[in-house]
N, C-alpha and C positions, 0 to 999 in steps of 0.2 A: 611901476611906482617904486619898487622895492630899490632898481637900481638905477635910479633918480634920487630917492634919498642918499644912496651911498656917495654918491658922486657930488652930491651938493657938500655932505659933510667930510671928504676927501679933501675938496677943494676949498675947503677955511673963508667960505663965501660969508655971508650974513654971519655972525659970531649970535646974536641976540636971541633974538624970538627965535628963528627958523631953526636951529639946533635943537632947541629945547622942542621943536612942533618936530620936526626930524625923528628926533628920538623917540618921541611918542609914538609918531609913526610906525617906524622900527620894531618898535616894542608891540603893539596892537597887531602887525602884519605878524611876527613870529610868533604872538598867541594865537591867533585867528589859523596859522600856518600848523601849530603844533595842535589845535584841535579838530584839524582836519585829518589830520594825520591818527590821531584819537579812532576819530568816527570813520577815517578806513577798515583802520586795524578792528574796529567793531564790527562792521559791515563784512570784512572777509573772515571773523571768525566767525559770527551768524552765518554767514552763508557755508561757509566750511562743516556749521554744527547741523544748519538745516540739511546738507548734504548727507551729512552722516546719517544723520537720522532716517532721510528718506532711503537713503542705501541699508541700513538695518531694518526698515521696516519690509522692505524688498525682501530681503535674506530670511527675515520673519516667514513671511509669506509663502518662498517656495520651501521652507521646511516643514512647513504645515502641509503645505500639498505635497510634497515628498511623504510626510505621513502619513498622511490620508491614503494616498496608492499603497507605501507598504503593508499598512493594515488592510486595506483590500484583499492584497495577495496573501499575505498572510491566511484571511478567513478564505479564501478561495482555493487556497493553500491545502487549507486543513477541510473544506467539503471535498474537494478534488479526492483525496486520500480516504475520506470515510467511503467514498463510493467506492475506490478501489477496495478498499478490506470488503466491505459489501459485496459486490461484485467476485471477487474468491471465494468468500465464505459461499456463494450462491451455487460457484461452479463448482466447489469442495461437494456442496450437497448434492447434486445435481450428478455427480461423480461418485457418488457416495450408492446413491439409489439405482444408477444404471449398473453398477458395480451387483447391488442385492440382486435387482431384478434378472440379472445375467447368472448370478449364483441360485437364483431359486428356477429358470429355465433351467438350467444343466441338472439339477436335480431333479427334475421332474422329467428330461428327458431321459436320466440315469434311471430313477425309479422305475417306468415304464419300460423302459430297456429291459431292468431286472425283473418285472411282472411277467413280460410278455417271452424270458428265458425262463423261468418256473413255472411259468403255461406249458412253454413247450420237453421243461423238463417231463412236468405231470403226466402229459400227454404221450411221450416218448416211452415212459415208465408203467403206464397204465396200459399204451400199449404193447409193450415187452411182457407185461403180467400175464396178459389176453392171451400173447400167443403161449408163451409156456404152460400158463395154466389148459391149451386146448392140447400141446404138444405132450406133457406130462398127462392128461385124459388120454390121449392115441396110446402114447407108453403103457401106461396101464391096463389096460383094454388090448395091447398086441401083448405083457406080458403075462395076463392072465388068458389069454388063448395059448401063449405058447406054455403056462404051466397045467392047463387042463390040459393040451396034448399030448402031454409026458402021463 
């Protein structure tokens, strides 16, 4: 249509009505043509804005679940590690008491030790007493024969 009018008013055909209906034309097609052009540029930046939008709420979305996990690990994080301290502190005791119990055997194998050497010291010495005190009786008794026979 558009270049049909051009061509009609090119060519200096009908001067009258048809110029004047021409230009109308003309005129009507380039509105009609530039509110099209309007409701493009609306429609691609609506859709450009809805894009956006659906791409940020995406982005939204995996930051939250990216939160969510950090904080998981985070708190997992930190049970992980009270069990460890836990777990030390256990085998600290645990280390602590087989340590005692290893110190109070030795002492008691020590004391025993030195009982049953003060036994035997006693025993040694009571018998060294025994025999001198019978040796020292002989002595006595052969020097009192040998000063009566003088």
């Amino acid at each position: 249509d558009m270049q049909q009018a051009i061509q009609l008013l090119s060519r200096g055909g009908n001067v009258g009505r048809s110029n004047a209906g021409v230009a109308e034309c003309l005129m009507r097609i380039k509105e009609i043509d530039a509110q099209a052009q309007v409701e493009q540029c609306k429609l691609s930046e609506s859709g450009m804005t809805e894009r956006q939008r659906i791409v940020e709420e995406q982005r939204s979305k995996r930051f939250d679940c990216l939160a969510e996990v950090i904080q998981a690990s985070v708190r997992e994080g930190a049970v992980t590690t009270r069990q460890a301290i836990s777990a030390r502190a256990e085998v600290s005791k645990q280390t602590i008491k087989g340590n005692v119990q290893i110190e109070e055997s030795r002492l008691k194998a020590q004391s025993s030790s030195n009982l049953w050497q003060w036994a035997m010291l006693t025993f040694v010495f009571t018998a060294s007493m025994g025999v001198r005190i019978r040796h020292a009786s002989q002595r006595s008794s052969l020097v009192r024969r040998l000063f009566h026979a003088l």
